[in-house]
ROMIMAR-108835 format. One record per residue (C-alpha): z, x negated, y. Coordinates in steps of 0.001 Angstrom, whole numbers, plus 500000, padded with zeros to 6 digits. Example, Ala and Ser with C-alpha at 12.3 -4.5 7.8 and 13.67 -1.06 7.14 Angstrom:
// residues 2
507800487700495500507140486330498940
This chain:
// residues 351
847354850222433957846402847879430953843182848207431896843431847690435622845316844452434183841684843591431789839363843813434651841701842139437276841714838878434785837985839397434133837118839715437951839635836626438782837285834768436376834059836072437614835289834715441316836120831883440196833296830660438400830791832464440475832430830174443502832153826939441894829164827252441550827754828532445146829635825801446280827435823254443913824068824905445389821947824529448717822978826984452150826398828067450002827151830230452764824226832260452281825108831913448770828802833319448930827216836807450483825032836613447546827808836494445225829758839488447038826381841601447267824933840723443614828055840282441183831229841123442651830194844283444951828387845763441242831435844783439398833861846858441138831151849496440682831690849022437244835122849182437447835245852341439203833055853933436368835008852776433888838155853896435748836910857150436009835208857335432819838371857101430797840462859410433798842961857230434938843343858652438211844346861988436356846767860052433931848375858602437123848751861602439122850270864072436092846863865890435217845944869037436776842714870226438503843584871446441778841886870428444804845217868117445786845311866703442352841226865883441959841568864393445897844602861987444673843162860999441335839762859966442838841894858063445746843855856781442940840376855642440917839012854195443823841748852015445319842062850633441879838478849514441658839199848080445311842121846416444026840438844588441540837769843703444052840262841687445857841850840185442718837429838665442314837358837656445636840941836029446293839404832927444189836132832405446635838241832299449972838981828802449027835611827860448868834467829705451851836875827585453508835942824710452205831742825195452983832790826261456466835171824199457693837741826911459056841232827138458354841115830985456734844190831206454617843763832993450975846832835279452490844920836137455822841957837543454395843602839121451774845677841415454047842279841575455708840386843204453497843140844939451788843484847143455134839683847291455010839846848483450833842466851156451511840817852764454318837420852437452598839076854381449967840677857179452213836672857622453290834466857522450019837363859622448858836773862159451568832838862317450408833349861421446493835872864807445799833453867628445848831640865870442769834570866929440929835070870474441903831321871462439818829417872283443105825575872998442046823292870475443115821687871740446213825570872184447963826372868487446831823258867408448892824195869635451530827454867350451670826311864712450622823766864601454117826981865908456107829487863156455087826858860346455629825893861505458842829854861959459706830347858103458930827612857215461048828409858921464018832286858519463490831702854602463123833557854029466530836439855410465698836619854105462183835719850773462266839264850080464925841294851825462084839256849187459494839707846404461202841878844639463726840233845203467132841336845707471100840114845936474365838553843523476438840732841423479053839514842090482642837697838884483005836091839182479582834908842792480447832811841714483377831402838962481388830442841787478662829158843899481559826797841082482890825802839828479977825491843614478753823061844872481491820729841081481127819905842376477728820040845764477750822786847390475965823550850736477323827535851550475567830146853648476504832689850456476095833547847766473771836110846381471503836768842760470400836859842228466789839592839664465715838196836894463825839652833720465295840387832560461731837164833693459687834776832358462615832260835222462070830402835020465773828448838739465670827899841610467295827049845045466736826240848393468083827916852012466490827337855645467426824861857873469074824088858699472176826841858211475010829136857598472435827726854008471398830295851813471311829748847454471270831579846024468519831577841716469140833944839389467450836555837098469349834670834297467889831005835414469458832969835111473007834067831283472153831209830240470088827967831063472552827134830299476180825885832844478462822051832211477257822811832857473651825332835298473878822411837700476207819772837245473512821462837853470412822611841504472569819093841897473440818756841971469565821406844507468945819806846513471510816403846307470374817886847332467014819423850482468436815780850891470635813602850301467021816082852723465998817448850387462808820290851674461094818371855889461671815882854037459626817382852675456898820082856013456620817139857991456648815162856343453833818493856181451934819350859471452317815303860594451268815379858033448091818592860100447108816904863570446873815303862415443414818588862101441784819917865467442972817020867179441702817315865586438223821093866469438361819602870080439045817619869303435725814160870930437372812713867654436452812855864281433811815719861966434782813939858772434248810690859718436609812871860725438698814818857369438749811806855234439373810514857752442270814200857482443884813960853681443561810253853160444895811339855342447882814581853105448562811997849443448504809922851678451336813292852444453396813896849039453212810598847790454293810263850467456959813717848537457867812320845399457953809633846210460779812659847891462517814319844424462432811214842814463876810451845800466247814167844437467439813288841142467557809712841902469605812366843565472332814766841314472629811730838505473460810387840724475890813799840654477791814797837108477471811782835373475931810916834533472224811753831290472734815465831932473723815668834366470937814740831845468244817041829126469578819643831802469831818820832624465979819350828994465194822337828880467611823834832081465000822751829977461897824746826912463128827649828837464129828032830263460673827164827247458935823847828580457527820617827255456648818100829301457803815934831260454532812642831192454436810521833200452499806604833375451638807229836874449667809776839368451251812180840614449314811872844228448265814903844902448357816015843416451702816951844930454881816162842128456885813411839427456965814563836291455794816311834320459175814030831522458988811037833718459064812180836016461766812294832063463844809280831079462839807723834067464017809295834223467739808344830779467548805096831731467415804978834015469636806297831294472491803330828665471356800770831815471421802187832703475187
């Protein structure tokens, strides 16, 4: 537990610096997810290796190699790593709530994401185990492509055991349906995300099939009128009609073959490496026209003009200065916000 202890300090000091200065630089909120994605996210990565590279989920759990004990010491490795992720972040949630103006306590989002950490864990768990039970390489794929598929298609059930959600009020519901049907979102039925306090004003789309379900925060009902609120929908279901998130699974789950086949040793490990990474920067751009695809959708249901300000609308909300970029970035999912404005915008001068 010592070195739980080493990392915690180190990752306390990592958040704190690493917020002081976002706060210092232009668009901080755009910076802050920066932060999380490029030096806290890897660092708990790195805590997670180390924890498992020195076995301290088998010195907590007694030792032992049966299935129960190797599913308990990964849980055990991996809720550690999350709990140091939360000891990194606890020192940003001041700043976010000073860039953003909202009245997030450092307690709130704590609990928050500590729900969010321990059920993350119970999952990756679930798909981490069989790495430990010596499974050759071709079965590890085989559940590797099973799990990943799982949490996709399991994603509305999950995500309400994640996070805090519930179901509609009456009046709210036949907003949602109206607004629903204007831009095109065919769901089985929706849940409200709580998010009064974080202000996070989004929505999304999970599942296949019938079982889609809309995901929107309590804070997407307050911030946006009726306009708004219809085109960014229209996005999230020209997303699911560009077929987004199949997209950039798929490509993730083709970049990965590489890496089992070196684990199989039929071929060099470092060639291997770079094919597996050139194949994730081509999911990611295949992404990107998926994103635009969306966009190209959502202005043929509502207009590209009321998509852009509706863009700008989402940037304002969240206290964002819209990127712009004249190179994309490889290894984005998303054109830059600014751009993806500047191009509807465009499109409404070309029309």
């Amino acid at each position: 537990m010592f070195l739980v202890g080493v990392l915690a300090v180190v990752g306390i000091v990592l958040g704190a610096l690493g917020s002081a200065v976002v706060q210092r630089l232009s668009n901080p909120v755009a910076r802050y997810r920066q932060l999380y994605l490029g030096l806290l996210f890897p660092f708990v990565l790195l805590s997670y290796a180390v924890f498992r590279l020195v076995g301290l989920g088998y010195a907590v759990v007694g030792g032992g190699t049966g299935a129960v004990e190797t599913l308990l010491a990964t849980f055990t490795e991996l809720l550690a790593a999350g709990v140091v992720g939360l000891v990194a972040y606890a020192p940003t949630v001041r700043g976010v709530r000073s860039v953003r103006g909202i009245e997030l306590t450092t307690g709130r989002a704590l609990v928050r994401m500590g729900r969010y950490v321990l059920g993350l864990s119970v999952l990756v768990t679930v798909g981490v185990a069989p790495l430990e039970i010596g499974l050759g390489s071709t079965a590890l794929f085989a559940l590797f492509v099973v799990f990943f598929v799982a949490v996709l298609a399991t994603a509305p059930w999950h995500i309400p055991l994640l996070r805090s959600t519930h179901r509609p009020a009456e009046a709210t519901d036949e907003r949602l349906g109206s607004l629903r049907q204007r831009a095109g979102v065919a769901v089985r039925d929706v849940r409200v995300l709580d998010t009064n306090k974080e202000e996070t004003a989004s929505a999304t789309i999970r599942g296949f099939g019938r079982y889609r379900r809309l995901f929107v925060t309590s804070t997407f009902l307050d911030s946006y009128d009726d306009e708004t609120a219809t085109a960014l929908l229209a996005v999230e279901a020209g997303r699911q009609e560009a077929q987004v998130l199949l997209r950039l699974a798929g490509g993730l789950l083709v970049a990965v073959v590489p890496l089992f086949v070196a684990l199989a040793d039929i071929g060099p490990l470092w060639p291997l490496v770079g094919v597996s990474l050139g194949l994730i920067v081509a999911s990611l751009w295949v992404t990107r026209r998926g994103v635009r695809a969306a966009d190209d959708y959502a202005a043929k249901r509502v207009g590209p003009d009321a998509v852009a300000d509706a863009l700008d609308r989402y940037a304002d909300v969240h206290d964002m200065e819209p990127s712009r970029r004249r190179i994309p970035n490889p290894f984005s999912k998303s054109p830059p916000l600014g751009n993806r404005i500047d191009r509807l915008r465009a499109q409404t001068e070309a029309e």
